[in-house]
ROVEX-988687 format. One record per atom (N, C-alpha, C): residue number from 1; residue in one letter; x, y, z. Coordinates in Angstrom, 3 decimals. Atoms other than C-alpha are relative to their C-alpha. Layout:
N
+-----+------+----------+----------+----------+
: pos : code :        x :        y :        z :
+-----+------+----------+----------+----------+
: NUM :    a :        X :        Y :        Z :
...
+-----+------+----------+----------+----------+
This chain:
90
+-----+------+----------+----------+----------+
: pos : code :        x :        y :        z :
+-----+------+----------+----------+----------+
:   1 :    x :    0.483 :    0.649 :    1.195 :
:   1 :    x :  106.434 :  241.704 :  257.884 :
:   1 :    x :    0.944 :   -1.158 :   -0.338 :
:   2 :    x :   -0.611 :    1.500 :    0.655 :
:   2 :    x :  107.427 :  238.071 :  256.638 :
:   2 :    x :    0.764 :    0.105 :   -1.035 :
:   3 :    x :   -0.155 :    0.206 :    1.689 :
:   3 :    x :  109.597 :  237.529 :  253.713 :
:   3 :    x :   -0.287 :   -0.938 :   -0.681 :
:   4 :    x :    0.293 :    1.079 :    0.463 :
:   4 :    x :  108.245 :  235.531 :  251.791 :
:   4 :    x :    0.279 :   -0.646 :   -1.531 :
:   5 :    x :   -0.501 :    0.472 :    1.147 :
:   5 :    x :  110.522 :  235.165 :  248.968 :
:   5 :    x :    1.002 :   -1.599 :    0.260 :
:   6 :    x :   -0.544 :    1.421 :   -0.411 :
:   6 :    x :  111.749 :  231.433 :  248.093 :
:   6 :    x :    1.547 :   -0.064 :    0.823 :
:   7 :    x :   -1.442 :   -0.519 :   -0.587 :
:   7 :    x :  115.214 :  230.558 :  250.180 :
:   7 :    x :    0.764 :   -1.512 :   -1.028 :
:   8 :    x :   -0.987 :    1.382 :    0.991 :
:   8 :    x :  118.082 :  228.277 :  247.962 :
:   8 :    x :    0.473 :   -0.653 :    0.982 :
:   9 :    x :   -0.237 :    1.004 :   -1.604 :
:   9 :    x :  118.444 :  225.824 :  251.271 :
:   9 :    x :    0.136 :   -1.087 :   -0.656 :
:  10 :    x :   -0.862 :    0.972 :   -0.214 :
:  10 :    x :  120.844 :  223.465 :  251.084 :
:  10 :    x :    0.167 :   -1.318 :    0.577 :
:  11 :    x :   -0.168 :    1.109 :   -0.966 :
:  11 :    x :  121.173 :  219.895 :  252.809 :
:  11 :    x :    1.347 :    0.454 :    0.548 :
:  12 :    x :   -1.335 :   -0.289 :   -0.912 :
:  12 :    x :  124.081 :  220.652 :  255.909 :
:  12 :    x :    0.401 :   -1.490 :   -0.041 :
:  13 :    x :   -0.624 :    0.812 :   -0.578 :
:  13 :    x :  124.086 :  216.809 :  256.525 :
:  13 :    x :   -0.468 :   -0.767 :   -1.027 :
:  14 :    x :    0.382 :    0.911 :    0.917 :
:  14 :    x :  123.715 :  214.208 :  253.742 :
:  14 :    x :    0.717 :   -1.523 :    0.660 :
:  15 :    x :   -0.230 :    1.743 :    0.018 :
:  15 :    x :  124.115 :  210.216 :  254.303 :
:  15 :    x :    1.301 :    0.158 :    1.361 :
:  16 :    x :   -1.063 :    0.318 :   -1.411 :
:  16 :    x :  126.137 :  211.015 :  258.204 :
:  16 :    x :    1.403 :    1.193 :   -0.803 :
:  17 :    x :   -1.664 :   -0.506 :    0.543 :
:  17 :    x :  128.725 :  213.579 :  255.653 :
:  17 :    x :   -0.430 :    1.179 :    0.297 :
:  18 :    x :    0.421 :   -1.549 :    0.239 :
:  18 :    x :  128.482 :  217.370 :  255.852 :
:  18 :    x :    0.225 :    0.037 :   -1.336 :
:  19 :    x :   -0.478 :   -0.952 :    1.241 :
:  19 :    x :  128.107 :  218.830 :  252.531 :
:  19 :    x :    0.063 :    1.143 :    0.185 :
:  20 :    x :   -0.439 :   -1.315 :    0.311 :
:  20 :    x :  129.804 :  221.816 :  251.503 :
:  20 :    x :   -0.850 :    1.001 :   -1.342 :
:  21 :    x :    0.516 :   -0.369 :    1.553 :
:  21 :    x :  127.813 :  224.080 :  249.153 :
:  21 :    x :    0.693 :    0.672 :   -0.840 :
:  22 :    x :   -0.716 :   -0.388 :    1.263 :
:  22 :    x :  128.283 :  224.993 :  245.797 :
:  22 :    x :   -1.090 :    0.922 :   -1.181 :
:  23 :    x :    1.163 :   -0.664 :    0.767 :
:  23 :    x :  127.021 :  226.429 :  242.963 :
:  23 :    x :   -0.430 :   -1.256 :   -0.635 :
:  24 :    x :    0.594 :    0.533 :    0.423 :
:  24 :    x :  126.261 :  223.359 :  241.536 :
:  24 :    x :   -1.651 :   -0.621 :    0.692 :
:  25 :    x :    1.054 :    0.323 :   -0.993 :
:  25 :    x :  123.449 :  223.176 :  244.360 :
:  25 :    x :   -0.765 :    1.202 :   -0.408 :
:  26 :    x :    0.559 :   -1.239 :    0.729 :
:  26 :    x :  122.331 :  226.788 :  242.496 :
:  26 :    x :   -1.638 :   -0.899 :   -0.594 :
:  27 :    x :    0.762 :   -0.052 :    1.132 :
:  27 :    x :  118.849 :  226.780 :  240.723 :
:  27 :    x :    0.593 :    0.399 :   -1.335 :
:  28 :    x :   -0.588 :   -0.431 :    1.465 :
:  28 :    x :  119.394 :  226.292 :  237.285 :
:  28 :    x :    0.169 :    1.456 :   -0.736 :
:  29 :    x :   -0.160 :   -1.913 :    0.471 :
:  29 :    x :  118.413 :  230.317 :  236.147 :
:  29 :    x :    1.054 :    0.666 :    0.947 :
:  30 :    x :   -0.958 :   -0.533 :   -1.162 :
:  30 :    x :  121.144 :  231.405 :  239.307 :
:  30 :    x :    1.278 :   -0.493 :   -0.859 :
:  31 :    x :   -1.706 :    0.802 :    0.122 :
:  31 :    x :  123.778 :  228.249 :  238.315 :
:  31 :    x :    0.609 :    0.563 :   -1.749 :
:  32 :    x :   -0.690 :   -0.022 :    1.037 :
:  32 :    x :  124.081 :  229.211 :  234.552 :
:  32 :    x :    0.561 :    1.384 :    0.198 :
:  33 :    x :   -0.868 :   -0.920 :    0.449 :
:  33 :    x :  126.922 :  231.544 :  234.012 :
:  33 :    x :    0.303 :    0.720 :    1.299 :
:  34 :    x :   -0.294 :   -0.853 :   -1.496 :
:  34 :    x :  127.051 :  232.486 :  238.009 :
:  34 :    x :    1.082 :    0.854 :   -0.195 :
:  35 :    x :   -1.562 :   -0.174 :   -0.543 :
:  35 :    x :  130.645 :  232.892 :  238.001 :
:  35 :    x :    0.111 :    1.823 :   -0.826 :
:  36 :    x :   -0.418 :   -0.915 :    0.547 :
:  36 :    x :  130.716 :  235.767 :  235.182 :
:  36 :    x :   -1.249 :    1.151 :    0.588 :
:  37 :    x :    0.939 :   -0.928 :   -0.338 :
:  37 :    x :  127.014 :  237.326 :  236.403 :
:  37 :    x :    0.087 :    0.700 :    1.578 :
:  38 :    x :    0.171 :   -0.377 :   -1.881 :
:  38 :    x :  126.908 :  237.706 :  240.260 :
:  38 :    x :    1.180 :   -0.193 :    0.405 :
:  39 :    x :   -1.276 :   -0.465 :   -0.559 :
:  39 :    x :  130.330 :  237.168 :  241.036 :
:  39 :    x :    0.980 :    1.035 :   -0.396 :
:  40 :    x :   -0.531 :   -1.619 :    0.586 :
:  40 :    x :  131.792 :  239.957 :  239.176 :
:  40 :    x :   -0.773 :    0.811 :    0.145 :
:  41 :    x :    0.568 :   -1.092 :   -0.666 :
:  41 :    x :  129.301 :  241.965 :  240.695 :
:  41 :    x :    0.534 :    0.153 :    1.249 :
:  42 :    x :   -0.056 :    0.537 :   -1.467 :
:  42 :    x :  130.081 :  240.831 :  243.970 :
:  42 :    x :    1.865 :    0.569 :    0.079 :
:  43 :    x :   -1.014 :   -0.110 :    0.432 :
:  43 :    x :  134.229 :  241.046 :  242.717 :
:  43 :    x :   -0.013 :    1.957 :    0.374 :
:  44 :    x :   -0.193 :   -1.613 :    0.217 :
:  44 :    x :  133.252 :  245.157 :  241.811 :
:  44 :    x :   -0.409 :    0.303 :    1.016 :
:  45 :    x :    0.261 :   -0.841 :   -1.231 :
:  45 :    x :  131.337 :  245.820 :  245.277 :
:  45 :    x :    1.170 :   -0.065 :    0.610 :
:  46 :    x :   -1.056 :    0.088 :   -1.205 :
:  46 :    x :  134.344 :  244.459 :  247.188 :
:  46 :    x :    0.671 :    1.241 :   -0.582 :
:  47 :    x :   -0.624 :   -0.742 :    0.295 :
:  47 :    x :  136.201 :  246.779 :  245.142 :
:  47 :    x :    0.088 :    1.225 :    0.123 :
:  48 :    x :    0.467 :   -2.347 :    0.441 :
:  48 :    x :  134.476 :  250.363 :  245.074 :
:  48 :    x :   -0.140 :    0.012 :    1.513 :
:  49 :    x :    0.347 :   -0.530 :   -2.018 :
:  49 :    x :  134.185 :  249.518 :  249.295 :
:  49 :    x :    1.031 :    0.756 :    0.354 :
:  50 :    x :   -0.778 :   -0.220 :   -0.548 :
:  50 :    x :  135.922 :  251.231 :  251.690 :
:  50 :    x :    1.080 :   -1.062 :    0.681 :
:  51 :    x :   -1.165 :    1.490 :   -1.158 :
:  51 :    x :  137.431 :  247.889 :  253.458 :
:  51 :    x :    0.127 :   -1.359 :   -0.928 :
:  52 :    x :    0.286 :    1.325 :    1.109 :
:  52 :    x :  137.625 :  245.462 :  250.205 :
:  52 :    x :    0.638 :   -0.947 :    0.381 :
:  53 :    x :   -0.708 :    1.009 :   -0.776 :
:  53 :    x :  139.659 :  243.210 :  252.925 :
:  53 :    x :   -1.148 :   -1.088 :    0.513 :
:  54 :    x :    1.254 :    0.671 :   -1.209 :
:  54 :    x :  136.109 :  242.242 :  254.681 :
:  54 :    x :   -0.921 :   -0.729 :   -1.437 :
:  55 :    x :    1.014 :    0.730 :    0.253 :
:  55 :    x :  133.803 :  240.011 :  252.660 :
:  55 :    x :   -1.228 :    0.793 :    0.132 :
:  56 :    x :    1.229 :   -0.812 :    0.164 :
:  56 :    x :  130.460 :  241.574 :  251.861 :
:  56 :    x :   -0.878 :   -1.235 :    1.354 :
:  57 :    x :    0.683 :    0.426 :   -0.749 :
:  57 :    x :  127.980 :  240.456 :  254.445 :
:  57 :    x :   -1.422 :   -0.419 :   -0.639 :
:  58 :    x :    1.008 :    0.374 :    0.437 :
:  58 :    x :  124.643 :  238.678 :  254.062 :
:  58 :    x :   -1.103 :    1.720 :   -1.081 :
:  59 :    x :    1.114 :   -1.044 :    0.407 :
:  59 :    x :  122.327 :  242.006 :  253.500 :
:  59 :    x :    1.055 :    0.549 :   -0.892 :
:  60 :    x :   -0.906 :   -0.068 :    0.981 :
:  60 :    x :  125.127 :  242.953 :  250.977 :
:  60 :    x :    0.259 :   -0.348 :   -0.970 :
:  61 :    x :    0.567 :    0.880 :    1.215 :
:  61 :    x :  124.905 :  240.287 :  248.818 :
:  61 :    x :   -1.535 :   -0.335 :   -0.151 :
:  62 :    x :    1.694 :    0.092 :    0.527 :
:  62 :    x :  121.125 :  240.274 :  249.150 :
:  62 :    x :   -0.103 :    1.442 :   -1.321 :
:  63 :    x :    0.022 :   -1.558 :    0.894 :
:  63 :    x :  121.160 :  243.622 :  247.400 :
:  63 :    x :    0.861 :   -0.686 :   -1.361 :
:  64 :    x :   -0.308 :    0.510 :    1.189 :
:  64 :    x :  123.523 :  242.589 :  244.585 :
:  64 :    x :   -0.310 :   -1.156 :   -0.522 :
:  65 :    x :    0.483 :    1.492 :    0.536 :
:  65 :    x :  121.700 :  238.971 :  244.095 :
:  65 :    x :   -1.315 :    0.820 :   -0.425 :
:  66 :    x :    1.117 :   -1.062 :    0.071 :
:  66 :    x :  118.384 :  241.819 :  244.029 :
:  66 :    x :    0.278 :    0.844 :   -1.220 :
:  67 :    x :   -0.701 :   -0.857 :    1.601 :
:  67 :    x :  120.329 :  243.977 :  241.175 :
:  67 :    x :    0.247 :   -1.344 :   -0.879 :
:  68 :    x :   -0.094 :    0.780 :    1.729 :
:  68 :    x :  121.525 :  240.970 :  238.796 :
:  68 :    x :   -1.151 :   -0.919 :    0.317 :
:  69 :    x :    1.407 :    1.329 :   -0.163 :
:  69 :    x :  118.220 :  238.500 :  239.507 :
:  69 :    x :   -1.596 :    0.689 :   -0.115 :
:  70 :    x :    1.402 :   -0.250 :   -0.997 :
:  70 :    x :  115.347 :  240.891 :  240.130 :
:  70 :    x :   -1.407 :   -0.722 :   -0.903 :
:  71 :    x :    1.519 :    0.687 :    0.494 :
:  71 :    x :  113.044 :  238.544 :  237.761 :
:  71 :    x :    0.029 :   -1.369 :    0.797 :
:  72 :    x :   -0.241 :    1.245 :   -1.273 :
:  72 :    x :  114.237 :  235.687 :  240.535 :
:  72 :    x :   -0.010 :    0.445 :    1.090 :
:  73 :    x :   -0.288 :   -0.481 :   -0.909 :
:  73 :    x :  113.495 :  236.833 :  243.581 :
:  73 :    x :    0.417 :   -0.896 :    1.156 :
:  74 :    x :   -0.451 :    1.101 :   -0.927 :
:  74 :    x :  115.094 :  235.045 :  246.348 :
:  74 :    x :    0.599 :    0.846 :    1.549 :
:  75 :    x :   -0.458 :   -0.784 :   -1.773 :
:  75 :    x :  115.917 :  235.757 :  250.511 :
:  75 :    x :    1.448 :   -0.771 :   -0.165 :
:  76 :    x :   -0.666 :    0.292 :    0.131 :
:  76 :    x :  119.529 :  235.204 :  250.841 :
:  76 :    x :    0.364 :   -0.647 :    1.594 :
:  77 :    x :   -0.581 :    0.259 :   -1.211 :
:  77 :    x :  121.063 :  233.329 :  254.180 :
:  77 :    x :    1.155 :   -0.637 :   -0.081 :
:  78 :    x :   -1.512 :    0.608 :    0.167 :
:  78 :    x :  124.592 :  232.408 :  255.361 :
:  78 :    x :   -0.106 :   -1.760 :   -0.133 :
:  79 :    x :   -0.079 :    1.022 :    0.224 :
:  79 :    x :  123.749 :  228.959 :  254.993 :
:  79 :    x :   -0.253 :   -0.443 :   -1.507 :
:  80 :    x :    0.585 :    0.143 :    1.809 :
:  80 :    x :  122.626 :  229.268 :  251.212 :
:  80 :    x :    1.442 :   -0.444 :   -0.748 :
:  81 :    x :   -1.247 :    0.241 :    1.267 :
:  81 :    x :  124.643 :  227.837 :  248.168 :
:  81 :    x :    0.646 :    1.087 :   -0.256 :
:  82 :    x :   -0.457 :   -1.261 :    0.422 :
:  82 :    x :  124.758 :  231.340 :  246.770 :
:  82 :    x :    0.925 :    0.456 :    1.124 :
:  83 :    x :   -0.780 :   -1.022 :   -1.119 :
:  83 :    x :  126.427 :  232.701 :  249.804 :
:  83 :    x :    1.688 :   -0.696 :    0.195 :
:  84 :    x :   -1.435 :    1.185 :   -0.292 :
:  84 :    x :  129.374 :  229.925 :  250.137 :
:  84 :    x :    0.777 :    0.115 :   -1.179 :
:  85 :    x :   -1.138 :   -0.222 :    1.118 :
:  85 :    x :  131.155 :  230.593 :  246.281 :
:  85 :    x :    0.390 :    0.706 :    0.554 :
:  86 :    x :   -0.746 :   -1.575 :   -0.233 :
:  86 :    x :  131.866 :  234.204 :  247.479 :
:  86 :    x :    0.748 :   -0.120 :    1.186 :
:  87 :    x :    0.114 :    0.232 :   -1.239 :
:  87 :    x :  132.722 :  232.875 :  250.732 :
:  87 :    x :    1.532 :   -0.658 :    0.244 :
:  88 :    x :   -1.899 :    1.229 :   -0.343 :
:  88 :    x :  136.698 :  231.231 :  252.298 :
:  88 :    x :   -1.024 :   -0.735 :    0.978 :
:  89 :    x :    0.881 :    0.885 :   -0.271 :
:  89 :    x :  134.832 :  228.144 :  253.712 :
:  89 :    x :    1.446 :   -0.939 :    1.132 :
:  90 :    x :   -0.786 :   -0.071 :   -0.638 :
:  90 :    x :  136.850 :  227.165 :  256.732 :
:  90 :    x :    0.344 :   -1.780 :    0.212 :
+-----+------+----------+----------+----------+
């Protein structure tokens, strides 16, 4: 089965530059107040894990973007805005 929930996709290459995403690349209902809603969720999973060294993985943060959003539904991918705050961006 398809998912066919919207995806927050990013431009990788703007005017010959890479952009880096952000939250300011968020949908507005996501970008307001991110930092205190979904990242302090994201903050408490790392925490209650067994390995809070490792970075939550895509299907990981789909689930907690699924708990604080579920009137936004959205597919999450490593190329998404959302995925790059939580993210060491190399």
């Amino acid at each position: 089965m398809e998912d066919s929930r919207p995806v927050y996709k990013i431009p990788e290459i703007v005017k010959k530059q890479k952009v880096f995403p952000g939250i300011k690349d968020l949908p507005p209902h996501v970008r307001a107040n991110f930092r205190n809603i979904f990242i302090r969720h994201v903050i408490r999973d790392i925490f209650d894990s067994e390995r809070p060294w490792v970075n939550p993985d895509t299907p990981r943060l789909q689930l907690i973007y699924d708990k604080v959003y579920p009137t936004y539904p959205a597919r999450l991918r490593h190329s998404d805005a959302i995925f790059h705050p939580v993210r060491f961006c190399l």
